[in-house]
GUTOR-834451 format. One record per residue: residue in three letters; x, y, z of N, C-alpha, C in turn; residue number from 1. Coordinates in nm, 2 decimals. Layout:
REM GUTOR-834451
aa, n_x, n_y, n_z, ca_x, ca_y, ca_z, c_x, c_y, c_z, i
ALA, X, Y, Z, X, Y, Z, X, Y, Z, NUM
...
//
This chain:
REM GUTOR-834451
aa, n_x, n_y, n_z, ca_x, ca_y, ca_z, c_x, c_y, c_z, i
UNK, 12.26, -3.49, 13.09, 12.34, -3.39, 13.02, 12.39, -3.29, 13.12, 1
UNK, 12.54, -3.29, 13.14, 12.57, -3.15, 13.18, 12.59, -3.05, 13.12, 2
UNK, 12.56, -2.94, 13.21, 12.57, -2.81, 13.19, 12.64, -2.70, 13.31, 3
UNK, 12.73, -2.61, 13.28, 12.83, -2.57, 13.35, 12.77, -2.44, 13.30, 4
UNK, 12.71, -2.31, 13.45, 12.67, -2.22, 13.43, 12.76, -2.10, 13.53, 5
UNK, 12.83, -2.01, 13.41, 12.94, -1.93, 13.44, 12.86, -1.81, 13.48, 6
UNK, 12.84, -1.74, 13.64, 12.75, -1.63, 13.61, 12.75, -1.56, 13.76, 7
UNK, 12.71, -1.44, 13.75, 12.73, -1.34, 13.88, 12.61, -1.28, 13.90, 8
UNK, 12.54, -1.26, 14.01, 12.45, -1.20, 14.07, 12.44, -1.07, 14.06, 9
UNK, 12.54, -1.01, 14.03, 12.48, -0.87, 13.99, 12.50, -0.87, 13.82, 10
UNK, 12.48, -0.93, 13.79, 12.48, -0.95, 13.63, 12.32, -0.92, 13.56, 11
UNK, 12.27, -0.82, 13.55, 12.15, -0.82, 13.43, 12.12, -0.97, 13.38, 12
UNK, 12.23, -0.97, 13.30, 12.20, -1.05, 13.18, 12.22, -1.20, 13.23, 13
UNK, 12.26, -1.24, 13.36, 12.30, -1.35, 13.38, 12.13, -1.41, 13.40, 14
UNK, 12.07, -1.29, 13.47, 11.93, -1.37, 13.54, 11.83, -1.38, 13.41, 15
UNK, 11.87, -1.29, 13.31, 11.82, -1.30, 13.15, 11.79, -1.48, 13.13, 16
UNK, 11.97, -1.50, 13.11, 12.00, -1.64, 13.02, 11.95, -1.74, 13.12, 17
UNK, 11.96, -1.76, 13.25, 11.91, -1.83, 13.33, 11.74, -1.85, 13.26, 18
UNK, 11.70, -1.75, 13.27, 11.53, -1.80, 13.21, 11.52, -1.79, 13.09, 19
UNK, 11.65, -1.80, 13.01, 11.62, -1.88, 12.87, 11.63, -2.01, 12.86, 20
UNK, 11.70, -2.07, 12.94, 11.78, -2.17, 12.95, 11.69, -2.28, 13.05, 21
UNK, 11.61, -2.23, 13.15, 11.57, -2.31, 13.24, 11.40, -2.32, 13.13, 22
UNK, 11.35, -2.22, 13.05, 11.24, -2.21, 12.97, 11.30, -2.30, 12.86, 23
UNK, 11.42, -2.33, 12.78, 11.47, -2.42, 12.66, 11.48, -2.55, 12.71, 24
UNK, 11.48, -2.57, 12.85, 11.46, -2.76, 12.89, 11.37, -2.78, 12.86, 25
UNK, 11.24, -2.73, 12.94, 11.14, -2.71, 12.95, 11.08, -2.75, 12.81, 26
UNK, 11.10, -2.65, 12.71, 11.05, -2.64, 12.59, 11.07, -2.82, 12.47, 27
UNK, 11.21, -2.80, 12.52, 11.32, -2.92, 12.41, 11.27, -3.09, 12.47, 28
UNK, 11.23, -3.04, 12.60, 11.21, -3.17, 12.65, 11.30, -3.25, 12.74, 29
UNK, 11.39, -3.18, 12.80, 11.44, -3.19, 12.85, 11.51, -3.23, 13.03, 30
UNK, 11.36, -3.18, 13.02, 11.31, -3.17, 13.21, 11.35, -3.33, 13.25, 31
UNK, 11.39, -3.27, 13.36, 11.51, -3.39, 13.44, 11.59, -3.47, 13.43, 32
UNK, 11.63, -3.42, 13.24, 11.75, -3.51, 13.23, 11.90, -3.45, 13.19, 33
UNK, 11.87, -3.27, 13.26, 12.02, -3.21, 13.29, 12.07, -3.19, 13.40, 34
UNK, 12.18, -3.20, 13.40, 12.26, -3.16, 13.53, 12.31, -3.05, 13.54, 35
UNK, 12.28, -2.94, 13.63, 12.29, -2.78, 13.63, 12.41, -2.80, 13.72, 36
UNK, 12.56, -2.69, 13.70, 12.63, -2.74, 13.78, 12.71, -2.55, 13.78, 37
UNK, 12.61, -2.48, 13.86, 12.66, -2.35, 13.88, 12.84, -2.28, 13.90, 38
UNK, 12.89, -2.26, 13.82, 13.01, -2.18, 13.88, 12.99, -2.01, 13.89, 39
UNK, 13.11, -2.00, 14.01, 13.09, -1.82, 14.05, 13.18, -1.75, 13.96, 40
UNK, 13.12, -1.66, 13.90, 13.23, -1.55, 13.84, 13.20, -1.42, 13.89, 41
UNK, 13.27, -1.30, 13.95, 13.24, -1.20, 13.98, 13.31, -1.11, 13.87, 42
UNK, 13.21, -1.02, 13.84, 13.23, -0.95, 13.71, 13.30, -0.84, 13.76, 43
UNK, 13.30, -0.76, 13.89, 13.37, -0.65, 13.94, 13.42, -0.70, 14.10, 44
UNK, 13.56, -0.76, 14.08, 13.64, -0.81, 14.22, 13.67, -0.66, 14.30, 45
UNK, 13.68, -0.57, 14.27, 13.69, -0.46, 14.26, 13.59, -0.37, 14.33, 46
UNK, 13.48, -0.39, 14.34, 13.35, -0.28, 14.36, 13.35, -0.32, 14.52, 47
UNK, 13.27, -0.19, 14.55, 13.32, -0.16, 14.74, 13.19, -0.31, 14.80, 48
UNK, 13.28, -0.32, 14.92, 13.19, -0.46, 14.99, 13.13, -0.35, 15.11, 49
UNK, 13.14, -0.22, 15.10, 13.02, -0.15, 15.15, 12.88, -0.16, 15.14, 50
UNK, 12.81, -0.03, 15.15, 12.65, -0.01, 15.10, 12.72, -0.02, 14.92, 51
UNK, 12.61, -0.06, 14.86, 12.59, -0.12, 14.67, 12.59, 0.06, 14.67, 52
UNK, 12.62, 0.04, 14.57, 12.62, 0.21, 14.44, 12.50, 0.16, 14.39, 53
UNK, 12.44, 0.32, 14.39, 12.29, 0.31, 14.28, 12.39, 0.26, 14.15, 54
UNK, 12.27, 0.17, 14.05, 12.33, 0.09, 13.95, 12.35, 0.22, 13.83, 55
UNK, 12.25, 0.30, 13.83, 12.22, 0.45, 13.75, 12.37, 0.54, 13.76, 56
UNK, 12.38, 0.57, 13.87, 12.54, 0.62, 13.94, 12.64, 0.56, 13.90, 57
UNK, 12.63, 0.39, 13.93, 12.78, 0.34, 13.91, 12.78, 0.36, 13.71, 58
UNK, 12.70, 0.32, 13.65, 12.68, 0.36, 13.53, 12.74, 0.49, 13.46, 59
UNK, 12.71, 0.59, 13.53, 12.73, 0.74, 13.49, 12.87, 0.77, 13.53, 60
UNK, 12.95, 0.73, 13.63, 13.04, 0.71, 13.64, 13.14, 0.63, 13.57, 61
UNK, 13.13, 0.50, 13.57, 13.24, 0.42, 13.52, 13.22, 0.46, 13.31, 62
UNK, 13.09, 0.49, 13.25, 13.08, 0.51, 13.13, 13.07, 0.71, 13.09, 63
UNK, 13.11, 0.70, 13.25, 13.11, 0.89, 13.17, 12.99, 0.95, 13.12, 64
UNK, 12.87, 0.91, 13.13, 12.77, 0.97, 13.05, 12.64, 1.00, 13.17, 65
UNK, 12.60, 1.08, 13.10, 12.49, 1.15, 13.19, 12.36, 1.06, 13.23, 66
UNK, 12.31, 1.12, 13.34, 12.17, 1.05, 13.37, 12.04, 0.98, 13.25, 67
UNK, 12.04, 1.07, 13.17, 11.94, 1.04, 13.07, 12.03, 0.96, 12.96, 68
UNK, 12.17, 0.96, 12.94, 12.21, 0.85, 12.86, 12.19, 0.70, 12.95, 69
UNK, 12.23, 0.72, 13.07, 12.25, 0.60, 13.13, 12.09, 0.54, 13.16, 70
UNK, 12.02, 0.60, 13.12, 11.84, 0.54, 13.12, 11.84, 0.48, 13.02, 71
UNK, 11.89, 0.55, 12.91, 11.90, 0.51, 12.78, 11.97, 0.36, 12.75, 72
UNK, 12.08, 0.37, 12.80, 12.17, 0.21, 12.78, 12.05, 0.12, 12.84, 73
UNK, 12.01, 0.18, 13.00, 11.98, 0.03, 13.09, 11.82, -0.02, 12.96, 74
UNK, 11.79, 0.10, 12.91, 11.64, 0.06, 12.83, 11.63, -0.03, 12.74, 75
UNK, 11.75, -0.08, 12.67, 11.76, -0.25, 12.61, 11.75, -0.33, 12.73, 76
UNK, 11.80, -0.30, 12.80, 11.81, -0.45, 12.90, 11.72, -0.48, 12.95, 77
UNK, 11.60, -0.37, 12.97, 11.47, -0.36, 13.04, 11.37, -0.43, 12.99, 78
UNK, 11.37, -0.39, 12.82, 11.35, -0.44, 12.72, 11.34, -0.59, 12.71, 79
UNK, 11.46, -0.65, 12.70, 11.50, -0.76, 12.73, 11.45, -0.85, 12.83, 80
UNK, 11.50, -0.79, 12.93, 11.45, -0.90, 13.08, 11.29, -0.88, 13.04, 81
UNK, 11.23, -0.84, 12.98, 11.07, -0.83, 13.00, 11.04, -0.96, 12.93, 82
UNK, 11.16, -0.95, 12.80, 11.10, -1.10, 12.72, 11.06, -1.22, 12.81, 83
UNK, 11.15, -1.23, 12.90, 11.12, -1.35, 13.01, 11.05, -1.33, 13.13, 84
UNK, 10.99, -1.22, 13.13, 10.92, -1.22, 13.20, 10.99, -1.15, 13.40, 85
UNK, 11.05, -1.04, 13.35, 11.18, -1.00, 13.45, 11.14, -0.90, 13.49, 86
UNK, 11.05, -0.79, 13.55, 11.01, -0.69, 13.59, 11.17, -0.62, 13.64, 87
UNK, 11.27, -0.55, 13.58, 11.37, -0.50, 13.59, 11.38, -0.34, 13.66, 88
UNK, 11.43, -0.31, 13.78, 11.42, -0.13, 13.79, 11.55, -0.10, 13.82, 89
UNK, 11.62, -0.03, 13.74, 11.75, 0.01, 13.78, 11.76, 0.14, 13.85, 90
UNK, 11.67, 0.19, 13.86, 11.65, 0.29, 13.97, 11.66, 0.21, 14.15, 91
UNK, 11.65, 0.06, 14.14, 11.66, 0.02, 14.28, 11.77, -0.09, 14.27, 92
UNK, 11.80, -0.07, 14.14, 11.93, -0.18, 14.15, 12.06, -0.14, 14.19, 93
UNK, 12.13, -0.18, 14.27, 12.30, -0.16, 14.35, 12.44, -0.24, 14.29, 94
UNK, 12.52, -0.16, 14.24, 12.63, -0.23, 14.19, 12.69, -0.28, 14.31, 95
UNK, 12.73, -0.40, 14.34, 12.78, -0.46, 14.44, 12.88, -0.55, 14.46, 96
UNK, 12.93, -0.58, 14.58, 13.06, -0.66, 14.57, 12.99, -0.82, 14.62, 97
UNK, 13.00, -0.92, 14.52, 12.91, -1.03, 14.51, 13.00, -1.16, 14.61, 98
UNK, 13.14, -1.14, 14.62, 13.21, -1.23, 14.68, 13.14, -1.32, 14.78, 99
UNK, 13.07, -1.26, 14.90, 13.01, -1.33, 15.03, 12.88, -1.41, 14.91, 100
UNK, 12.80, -1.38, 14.88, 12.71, -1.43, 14.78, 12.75, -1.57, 14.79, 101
UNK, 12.84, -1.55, 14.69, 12.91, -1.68, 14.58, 12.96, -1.80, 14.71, 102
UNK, 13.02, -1.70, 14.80, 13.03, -1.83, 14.90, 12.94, -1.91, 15.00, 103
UNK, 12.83, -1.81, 15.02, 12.72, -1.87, 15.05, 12.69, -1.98, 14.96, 104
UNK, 12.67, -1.97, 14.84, 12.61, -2.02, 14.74, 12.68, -2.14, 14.74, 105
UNK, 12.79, -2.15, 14.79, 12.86, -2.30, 14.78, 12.82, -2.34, 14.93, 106
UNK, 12.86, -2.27, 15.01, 12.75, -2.36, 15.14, 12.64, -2.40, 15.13, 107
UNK, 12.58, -2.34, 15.08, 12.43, -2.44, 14.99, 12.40, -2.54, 14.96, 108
UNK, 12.55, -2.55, 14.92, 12.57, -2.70, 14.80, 12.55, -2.81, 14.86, 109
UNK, 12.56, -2.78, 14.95, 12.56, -2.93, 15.01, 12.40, -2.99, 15.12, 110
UNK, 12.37, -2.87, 15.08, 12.20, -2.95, 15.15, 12.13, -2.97, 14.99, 111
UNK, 12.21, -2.94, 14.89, 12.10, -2.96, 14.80, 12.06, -2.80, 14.80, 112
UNK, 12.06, -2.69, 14.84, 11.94, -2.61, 14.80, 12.07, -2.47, 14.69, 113
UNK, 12.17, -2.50, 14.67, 12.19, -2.41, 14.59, 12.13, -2.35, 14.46, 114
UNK, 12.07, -2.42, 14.41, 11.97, -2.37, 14.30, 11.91, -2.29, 14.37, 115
UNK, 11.78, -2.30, 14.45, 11.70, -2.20, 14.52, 11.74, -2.13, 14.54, 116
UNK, 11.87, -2.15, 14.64, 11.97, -1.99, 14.67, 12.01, -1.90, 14.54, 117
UNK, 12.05, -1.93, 14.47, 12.04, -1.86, 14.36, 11.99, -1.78, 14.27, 118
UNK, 11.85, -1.84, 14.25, 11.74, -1.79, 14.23, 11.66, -1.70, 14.32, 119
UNK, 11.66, -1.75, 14.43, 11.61, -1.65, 14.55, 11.71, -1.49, 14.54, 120
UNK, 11.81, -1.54, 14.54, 11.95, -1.41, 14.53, 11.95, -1.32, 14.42, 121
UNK, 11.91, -1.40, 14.34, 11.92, -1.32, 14.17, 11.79, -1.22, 14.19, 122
UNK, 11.68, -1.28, 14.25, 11.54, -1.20, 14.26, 11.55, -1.10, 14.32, 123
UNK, 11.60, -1.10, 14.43, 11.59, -1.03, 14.55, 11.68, -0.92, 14.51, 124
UNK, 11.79, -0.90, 14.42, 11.92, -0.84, 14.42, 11.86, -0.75, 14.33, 125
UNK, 11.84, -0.86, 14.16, 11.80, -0.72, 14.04, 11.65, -0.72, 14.07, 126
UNK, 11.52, -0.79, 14.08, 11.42, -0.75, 14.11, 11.40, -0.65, 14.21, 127
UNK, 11.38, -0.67, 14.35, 11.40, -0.59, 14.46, 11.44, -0.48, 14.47, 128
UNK, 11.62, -0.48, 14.44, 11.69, -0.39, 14.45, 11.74, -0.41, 14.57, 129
UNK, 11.75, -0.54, 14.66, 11.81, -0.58, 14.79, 11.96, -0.56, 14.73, 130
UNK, 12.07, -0.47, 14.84, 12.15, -0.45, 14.85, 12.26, -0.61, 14.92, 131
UNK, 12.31, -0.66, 14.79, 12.39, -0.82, 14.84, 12.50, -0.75, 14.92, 132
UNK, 12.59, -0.66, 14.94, 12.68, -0.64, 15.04, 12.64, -0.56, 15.20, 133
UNK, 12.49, -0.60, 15.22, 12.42, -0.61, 15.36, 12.41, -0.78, 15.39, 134
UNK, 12.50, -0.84, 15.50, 12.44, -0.95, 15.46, 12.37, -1.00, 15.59, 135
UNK, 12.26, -0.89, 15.60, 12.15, -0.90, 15.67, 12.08, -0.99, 15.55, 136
UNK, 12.06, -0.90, 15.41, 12.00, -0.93, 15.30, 12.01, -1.07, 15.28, 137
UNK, 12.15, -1.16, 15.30, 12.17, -1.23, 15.25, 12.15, -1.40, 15.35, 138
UNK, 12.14, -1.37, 15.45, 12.08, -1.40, 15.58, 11.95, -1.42, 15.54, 139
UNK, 11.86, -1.34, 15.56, 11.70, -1.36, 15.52, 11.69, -1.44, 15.45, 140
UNK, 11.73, -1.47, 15.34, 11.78, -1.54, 15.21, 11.77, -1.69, 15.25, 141
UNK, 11.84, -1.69, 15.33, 11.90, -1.82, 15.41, 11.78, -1.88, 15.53, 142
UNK, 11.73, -1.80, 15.60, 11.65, -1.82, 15.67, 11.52, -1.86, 15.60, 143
UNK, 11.46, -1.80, 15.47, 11.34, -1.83, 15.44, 11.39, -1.99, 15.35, 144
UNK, 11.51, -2.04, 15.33, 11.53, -2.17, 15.28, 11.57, -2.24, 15.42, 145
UNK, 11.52, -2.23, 15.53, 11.52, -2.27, 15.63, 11.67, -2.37, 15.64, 146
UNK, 11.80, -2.27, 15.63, 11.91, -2.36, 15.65, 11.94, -2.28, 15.79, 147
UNK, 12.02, -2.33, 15.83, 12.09, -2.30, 15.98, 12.19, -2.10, 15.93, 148
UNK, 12.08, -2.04, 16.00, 12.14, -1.86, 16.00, 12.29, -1.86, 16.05, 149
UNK, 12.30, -1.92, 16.20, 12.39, -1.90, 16.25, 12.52, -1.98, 16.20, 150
UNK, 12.52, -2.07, 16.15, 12.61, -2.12, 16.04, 12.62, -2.08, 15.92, 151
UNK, 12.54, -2.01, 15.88, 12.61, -1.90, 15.82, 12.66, -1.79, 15.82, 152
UNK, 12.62, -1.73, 15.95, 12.66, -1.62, 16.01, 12.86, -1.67, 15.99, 153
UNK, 12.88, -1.77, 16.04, 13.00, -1.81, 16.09, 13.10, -1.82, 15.92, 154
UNK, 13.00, -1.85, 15.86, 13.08, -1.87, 15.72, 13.12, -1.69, 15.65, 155
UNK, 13.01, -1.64, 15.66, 13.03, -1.49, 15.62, 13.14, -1.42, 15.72, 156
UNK, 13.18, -1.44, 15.87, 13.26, -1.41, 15.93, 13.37, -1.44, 15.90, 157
UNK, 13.40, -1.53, 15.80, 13.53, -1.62, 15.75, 13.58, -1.59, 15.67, 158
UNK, 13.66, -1.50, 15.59, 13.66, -1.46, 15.46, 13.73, -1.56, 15.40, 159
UNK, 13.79, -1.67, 15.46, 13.88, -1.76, 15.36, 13.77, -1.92, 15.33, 160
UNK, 13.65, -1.88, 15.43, 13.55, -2.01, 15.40, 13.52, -2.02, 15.25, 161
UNK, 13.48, -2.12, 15.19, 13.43, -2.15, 15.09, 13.53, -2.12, 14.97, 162
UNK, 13.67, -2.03, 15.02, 13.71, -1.92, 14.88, 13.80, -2.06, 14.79, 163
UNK, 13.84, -2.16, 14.80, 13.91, -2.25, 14.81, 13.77, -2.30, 14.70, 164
UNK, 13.65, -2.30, 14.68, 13.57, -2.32, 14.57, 13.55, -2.21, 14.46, 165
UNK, 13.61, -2.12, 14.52, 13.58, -1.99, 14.39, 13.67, -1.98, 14.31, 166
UNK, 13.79, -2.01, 14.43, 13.92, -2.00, 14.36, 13.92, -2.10, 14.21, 167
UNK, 13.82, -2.24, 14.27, 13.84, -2.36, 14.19, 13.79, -2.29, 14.04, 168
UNK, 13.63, -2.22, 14.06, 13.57, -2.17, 13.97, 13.66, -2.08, 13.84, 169
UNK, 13.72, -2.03, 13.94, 13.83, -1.90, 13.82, 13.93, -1.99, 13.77, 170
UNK, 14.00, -2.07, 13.83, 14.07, -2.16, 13.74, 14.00, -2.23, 13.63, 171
UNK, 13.87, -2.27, 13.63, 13.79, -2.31, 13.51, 13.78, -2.25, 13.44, 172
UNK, 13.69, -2.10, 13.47, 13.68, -2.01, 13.40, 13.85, -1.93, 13.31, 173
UNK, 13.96, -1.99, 13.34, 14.06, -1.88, 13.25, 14.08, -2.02, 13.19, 174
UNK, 14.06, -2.13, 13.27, 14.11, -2.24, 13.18, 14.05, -2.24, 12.98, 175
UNK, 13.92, -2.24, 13.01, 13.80, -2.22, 12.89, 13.81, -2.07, 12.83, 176
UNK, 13.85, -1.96, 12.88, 13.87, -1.85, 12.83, 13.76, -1.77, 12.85, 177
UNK, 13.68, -1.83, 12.97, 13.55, -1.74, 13.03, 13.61, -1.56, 13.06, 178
UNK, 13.58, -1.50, 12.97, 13.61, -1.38, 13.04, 13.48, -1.23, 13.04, 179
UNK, 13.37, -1.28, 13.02, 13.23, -1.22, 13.05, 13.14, -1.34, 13.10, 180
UNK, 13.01, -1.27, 13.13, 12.93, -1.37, 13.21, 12.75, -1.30, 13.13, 181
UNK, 12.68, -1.40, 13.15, 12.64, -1.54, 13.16, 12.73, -1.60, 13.03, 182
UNK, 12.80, -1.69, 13.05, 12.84, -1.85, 12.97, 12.82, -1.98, 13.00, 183
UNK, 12.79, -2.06, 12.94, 12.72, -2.19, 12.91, 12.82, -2.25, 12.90, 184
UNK, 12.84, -2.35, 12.91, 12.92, -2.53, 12.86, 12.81, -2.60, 12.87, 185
UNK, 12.79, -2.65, 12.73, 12.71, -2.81, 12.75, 12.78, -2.92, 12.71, 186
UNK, 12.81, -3.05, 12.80, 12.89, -3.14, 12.80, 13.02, -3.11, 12.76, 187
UNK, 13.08, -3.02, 12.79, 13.22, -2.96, 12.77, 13.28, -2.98, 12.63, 188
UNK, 13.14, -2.94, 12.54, 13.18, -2.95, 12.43, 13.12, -2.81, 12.34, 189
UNK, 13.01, -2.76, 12.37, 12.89, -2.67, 12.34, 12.96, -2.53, 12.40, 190
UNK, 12.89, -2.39, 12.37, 12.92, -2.32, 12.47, 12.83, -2.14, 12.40, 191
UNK, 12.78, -2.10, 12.50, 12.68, -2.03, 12.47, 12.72, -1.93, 12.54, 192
UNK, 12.75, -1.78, 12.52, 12.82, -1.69, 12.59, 12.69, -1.57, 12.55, 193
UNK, 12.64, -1.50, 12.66, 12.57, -1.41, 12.71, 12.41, -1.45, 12.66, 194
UNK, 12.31, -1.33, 12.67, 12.16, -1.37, 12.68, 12.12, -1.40, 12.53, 195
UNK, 12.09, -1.56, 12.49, 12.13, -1.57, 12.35, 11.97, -1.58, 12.34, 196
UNK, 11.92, -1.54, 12.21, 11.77, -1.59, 12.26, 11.73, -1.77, 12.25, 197
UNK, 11.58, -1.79, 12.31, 11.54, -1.89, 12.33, 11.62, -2.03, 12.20, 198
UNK, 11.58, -1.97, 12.07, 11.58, -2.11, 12.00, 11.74, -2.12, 11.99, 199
UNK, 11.90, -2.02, 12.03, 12.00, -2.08, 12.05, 11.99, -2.19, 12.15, 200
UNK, 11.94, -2.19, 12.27, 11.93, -2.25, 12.35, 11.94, -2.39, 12.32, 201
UNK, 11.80, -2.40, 12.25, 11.74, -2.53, 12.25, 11.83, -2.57, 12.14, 202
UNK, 11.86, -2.51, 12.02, 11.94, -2.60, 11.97, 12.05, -2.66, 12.00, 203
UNK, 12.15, -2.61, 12.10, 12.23, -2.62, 12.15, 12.22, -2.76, 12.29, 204
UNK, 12.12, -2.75, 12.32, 12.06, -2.90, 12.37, 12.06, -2.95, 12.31, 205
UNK, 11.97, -2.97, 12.22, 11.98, -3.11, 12.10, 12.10, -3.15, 12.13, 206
UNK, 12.20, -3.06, 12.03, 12.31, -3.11, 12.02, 12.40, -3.19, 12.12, 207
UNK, 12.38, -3.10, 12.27, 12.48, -3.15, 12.40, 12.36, -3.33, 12.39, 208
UNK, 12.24, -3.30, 12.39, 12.19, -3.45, 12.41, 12.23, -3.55, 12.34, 209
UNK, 12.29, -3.53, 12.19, 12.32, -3.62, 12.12, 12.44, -3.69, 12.17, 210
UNK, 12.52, -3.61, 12.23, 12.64, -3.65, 12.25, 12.63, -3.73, 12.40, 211
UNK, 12.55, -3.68, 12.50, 12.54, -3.75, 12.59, 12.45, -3.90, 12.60, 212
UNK, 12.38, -3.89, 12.45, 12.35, -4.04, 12.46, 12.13, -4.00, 12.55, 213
UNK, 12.11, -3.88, 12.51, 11.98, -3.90, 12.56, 11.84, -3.79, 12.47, 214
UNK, 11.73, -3.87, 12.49, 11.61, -3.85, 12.41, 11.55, -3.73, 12.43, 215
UNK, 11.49, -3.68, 12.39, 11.36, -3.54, 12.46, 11.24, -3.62, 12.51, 216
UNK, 11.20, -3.60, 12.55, 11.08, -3.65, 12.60, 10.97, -3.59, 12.60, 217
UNK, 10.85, -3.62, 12.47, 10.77, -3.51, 12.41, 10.65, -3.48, 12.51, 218
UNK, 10.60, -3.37, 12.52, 10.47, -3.35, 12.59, 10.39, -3.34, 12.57, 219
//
């Protein structure tokens, strides 16, 4: 079964639906018989590739509302990520420009460890509060998946490396009418748009399994 996962690193809700979704295989029965096939979307092309904006700041700013509203908004989402188990602080979270990220994340691809990277990146970014436009931060990242630093030093140096796969990603995404993130495709027929809870998930497997022709496998 594939699955085509539309989503950005500085997204809340992206690293939400990720652990609805990786917890609905799991659950449905599905373990090892999907194909995860990440695309990049950057929700703000726009935001400085400097030091990240406090997430509280960029908040009060771009929604106009004061400190204690803007605690107020992030407090569903806190809420939320806890269902899965997401220890969330927006007090250490940085709105950021994700571009270098997403291309790393396709240099990955090819040893195999992009998943990891992802997950390592998602942690480190909204858990943490690791600033993604240091890419000291994003380096580390790379070094504890023991890939080659200095090759990626050289890719981050590049700004047109990898972009020739992002570019591919946005043409997908306007093709399908992705225009928020986290979104789902399952078998290019299904499609699941932001943090849906658990049992959409799983139903929405069944379904993609029927069509690809494969069983659950009970535990």
């Amino acid at each position: 079964m594939k699955i085509e996962v539309f989503s950005d690193f500085s997204c809340p809700f992206c690293y939400i639906a990720k652990r609805e979704l990786e917890r609905a295989i799991k659950e449905a029965g599905y373990t090892g018989q999907v194909d995860i096939e990440f695309k990049s979307y950057q929700i703000d092309p726009s935001a400085s590739k400097e030091v990240g904006q406090n997430y509280y700041d960029y908040v009060m700013a771009h929604q106009k509302v004061s400190f204690e509203e803007a605690q107020q908004m992030m407090a569903g989402i806190i809420e939320r990520a806890k269902e899965v188990d997401l220890p969330y602080n927006f007090a250490e979270m940085k709105k950021v420009h994700t571009e270098n990220a997403h291309r790393l994340a396709k240099w990955t691809k090819q040893f195999g460890k992009e998943a990891v990277f992802i997950e390592a990146l998602m942690a480190a970014h909204l858990l943490e509060g690791k600033d993604l436009n240091d890419k000291a931060v994003l380096l580390a990242v790379i070094k504890k998946l023991n890939l080659n630093v200095a090759t990626a030093k050289e890719v981050l140096a590049n700004p047109q490396a990898f972009m020739e796969e992002l570019d591919k990603d946005r043409y997908d995404a306007q093709q399908i009418g992705v225009q928020s993130v986290p979104f789902f495709v399952f078998e290019n027929r299904y499609g699941i748009k932001g943090a849906e809870p658990n049992e959409v998930f799983v139903r929405t497997l069944h379904q993609a399994a029927e069509i690809a022709g494969i069983k659950p496998t009970l535990n």
